[in-house]
C-alpha positions in Angstrom: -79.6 -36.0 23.5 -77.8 -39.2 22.9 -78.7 -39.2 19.3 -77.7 -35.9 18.6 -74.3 -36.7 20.0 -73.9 -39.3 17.5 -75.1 -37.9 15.0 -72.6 -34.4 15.7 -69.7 -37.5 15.9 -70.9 -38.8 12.5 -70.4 -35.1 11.0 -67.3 -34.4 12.9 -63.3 -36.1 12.5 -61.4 -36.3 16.0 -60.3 -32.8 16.0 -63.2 -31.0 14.8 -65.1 -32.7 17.8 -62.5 -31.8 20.4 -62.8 -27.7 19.1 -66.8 -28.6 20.1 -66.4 -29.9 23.1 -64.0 -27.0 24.1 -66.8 -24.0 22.8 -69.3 -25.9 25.1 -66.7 -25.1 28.2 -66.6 -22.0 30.2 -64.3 -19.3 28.8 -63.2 -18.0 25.2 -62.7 -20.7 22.1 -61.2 -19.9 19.2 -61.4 -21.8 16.1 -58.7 -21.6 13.5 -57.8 -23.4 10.4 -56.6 -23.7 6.2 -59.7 -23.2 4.1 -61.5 -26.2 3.7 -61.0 -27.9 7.4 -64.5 -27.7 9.0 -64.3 -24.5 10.7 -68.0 -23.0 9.5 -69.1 -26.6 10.6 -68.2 -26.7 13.9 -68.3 -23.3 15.2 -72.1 -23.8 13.8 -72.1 -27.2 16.1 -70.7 -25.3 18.9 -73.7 -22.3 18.5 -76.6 -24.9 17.8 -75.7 -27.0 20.8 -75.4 -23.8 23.1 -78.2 -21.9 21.8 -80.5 -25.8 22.7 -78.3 -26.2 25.6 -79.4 -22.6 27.1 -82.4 -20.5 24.8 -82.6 -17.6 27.1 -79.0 -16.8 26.8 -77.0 -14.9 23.9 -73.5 -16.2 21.9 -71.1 -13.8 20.5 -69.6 -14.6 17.5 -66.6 -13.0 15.9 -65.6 -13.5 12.3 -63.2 -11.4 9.7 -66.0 -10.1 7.3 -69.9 -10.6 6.2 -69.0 -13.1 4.1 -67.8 -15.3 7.0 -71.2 -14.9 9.2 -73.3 -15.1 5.8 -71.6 -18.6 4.7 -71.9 -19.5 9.0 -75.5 -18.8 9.1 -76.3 -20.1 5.9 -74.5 -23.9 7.1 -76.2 -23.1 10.5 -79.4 -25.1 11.5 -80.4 -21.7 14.5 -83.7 -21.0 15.9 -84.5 -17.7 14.5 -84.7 -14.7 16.8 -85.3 -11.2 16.8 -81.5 -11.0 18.0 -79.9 -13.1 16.0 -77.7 -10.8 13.6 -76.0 -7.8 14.6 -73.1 -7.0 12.6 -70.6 -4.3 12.6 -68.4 -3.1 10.0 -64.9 -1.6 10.6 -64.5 1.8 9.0 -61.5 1.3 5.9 -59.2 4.1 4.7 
């Protein structure tokens, strides 16, 4: 595990590895930022090391369109499972 932590710290700057640490913790993380500041990279740090961490459980994860989860999954190094994807649109008038 000690490799993987430095290679994550390799990948990450100081802030980006703070946001990890806190979606590894108990309770809700969110993960804002201008385009182009890491967050695909290290909410899909945050999903790898928890879906390692604990296999039998499931991660929710909440993004503003397809687009988001496609580019997420796509950057994403995740086992592949039966429930991996669910997605649900929101109805516009």
């Amino acid at each position: 595990m000690l490799a993987e932590r430095e290679r994550i710290a390799y990948e990450l700057s100081g802030s980006q590895l703070d946001a990890v640490s806190s979606g590894l913790k108990h309770g809700l993380t969110l993960i804002d930022g201008a385009p182009g500041t890491g967050k695909t990279r290290v909410v899909s740090h945050i999903i790898s090391s928890l879906l390692t961490l604990h296999p039998n459980e499931c991660v929710l994860v909440l993004v503003h369109s397809n687009s988001a989860l496609n580019e997420l999954f796509k950057t994403a190094s995740l086992p592949r499972r039966p429930d991996t994807r669910l997605r649900a649109n929101r109805a516009r008038h």
